[in-house]
C-alpha positions as CSV (number, residue, x, y, z in Angstrom):
1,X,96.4,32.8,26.5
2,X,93.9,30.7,24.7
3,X,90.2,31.3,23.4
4,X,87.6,28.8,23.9
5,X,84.3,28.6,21.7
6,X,81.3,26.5,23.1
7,X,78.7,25.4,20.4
8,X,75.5,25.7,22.5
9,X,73.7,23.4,20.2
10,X,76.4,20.0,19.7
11,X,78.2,21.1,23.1
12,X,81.8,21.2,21.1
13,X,84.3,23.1,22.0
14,X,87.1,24.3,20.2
15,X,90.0,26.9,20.7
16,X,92.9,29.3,19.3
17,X,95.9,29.7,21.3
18,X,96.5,33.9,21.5
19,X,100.1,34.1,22.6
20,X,103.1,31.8,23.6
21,X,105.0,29.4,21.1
22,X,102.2,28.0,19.5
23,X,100.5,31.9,19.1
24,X,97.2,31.7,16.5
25,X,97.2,27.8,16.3
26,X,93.8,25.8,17.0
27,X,93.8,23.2,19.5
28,X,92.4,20.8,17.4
29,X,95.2,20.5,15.7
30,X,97.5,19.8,18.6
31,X,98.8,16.0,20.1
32,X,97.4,15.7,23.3
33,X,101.7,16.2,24.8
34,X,101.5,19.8,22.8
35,X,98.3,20.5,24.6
36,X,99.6,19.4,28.0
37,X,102.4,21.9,27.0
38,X,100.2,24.8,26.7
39,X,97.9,23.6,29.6
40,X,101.0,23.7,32.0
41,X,101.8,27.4,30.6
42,X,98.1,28.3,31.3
43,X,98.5,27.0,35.0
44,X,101.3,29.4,35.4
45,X,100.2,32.4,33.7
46,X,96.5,32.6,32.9
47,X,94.7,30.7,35.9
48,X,91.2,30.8,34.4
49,X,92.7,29.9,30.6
50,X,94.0,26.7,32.1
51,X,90.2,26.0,33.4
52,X,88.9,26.5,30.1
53,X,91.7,24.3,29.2
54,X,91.1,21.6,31.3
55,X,87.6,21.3,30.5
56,X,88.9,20.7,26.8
57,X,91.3,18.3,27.1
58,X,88.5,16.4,29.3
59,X,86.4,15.8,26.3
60,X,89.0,15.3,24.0
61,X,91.4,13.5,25.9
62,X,89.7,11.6,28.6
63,X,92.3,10.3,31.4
64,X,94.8,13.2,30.7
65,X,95.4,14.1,34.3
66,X,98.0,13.1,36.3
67,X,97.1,10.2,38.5
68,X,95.6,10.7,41.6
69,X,94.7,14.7,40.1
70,X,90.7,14.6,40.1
71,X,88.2,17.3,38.2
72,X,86.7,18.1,41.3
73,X,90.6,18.6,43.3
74,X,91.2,20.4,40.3
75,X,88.1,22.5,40.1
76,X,88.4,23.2,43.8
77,X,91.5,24.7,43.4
78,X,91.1,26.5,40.6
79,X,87.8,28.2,42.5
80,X,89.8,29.3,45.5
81,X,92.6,31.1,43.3
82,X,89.5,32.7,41.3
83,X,89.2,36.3,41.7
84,X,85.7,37.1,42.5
85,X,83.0,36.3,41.2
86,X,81.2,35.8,37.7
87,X,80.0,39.4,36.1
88,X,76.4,39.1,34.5
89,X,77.8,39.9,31.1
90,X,79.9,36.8,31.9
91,X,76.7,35.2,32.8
92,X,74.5,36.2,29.6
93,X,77.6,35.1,27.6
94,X,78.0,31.5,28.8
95,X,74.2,30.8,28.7
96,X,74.5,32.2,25.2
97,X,71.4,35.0,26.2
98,X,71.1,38.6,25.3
99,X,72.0,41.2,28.0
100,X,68.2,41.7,29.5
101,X,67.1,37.8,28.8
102,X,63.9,36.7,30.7
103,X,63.7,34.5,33.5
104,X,62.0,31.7,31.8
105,X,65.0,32.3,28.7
106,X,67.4,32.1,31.4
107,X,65.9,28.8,32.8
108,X,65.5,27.2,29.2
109,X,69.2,28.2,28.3
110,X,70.4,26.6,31.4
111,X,68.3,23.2,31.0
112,X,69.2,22.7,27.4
113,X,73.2,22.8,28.2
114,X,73.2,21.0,31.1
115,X,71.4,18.4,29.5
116,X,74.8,18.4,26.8
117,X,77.5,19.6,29.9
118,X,76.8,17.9,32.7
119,X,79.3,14.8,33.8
120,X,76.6,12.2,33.7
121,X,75.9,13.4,30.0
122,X,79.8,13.5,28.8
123,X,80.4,16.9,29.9
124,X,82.7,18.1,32.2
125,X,82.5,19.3,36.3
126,X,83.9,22.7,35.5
127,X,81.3,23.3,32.7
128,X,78.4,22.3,34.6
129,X,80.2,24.6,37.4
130,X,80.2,27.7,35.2
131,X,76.6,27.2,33.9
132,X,75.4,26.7,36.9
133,X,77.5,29.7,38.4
134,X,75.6,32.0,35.2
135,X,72.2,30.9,36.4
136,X,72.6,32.2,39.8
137,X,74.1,35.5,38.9
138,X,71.0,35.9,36.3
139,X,68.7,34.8,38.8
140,X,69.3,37.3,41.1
141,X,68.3,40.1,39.0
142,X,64.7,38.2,38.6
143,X,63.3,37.6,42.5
């Protein structure tokens, strides 16, 4: 339902909403109860659009969860619904790497957004989740 963009170099994200009543508008331009909206549409039809969704609204409108509703109880929910498990295009894609990248590009790609995503550096649980998550997929091609 939505499409996220993550600038490797500021650690911005921004999206486009792809179908539902608000179809083709940016998420920038939404009030934080227009975002909720689409966030509570996400939860019931596109699981891992509400992640990417949550991780948003996190950095943009910090104490947006329902009280008592953690990142981590969030996260942790979200992972058991997930169906399977990252692909290594996924991978290469969220580190922002070439299909084929070197271990020592993989490391570098990892250590320079976790230094921008990670929650003690403004970021997010879930980011640091899925860069994390890329690293050991890539990794396990390289021994």
């Amino acid at each position: 339902m939505i499409e996220m963009e993550l600038d490797h170099e500021t650690g911005k994200m921004r999206g486009v909403i792809l179908a539902g009543p608000d179809e083709g508008k940016e998420l920038d331009a939404l009030t934080r109860p227009q975002c909720e909206v689409v966030y509570d549409l996400c939860r019931r039809d596109d699981p891992e659009g509400a992640r990417l969704l949550e991780a948003y609204l996190d950095r943009r409108f910090a104490g947006w969860r329902p009280a008592g509703e953690t990142q981590r109880d969030s996260w942790r929910s979200e992972a058991r619904r997930r169906s399977g498990a990252m692909s290594q295009d996924e991978a290469y894609e969220v580190l922002g790497l070439q299909k084929g990248a070197s271990r020592e590009e993989v490391v570098r790609s990892h250590r320079s957004l976790m230094k921008k995503l990670h929650p003690d550096h403004g970021g997010t649980t879930d980011l640091a989740a899925r860069v994390n998550e890329a690293k050991e997929v890539l990794m396990r091609r390289h021994p």
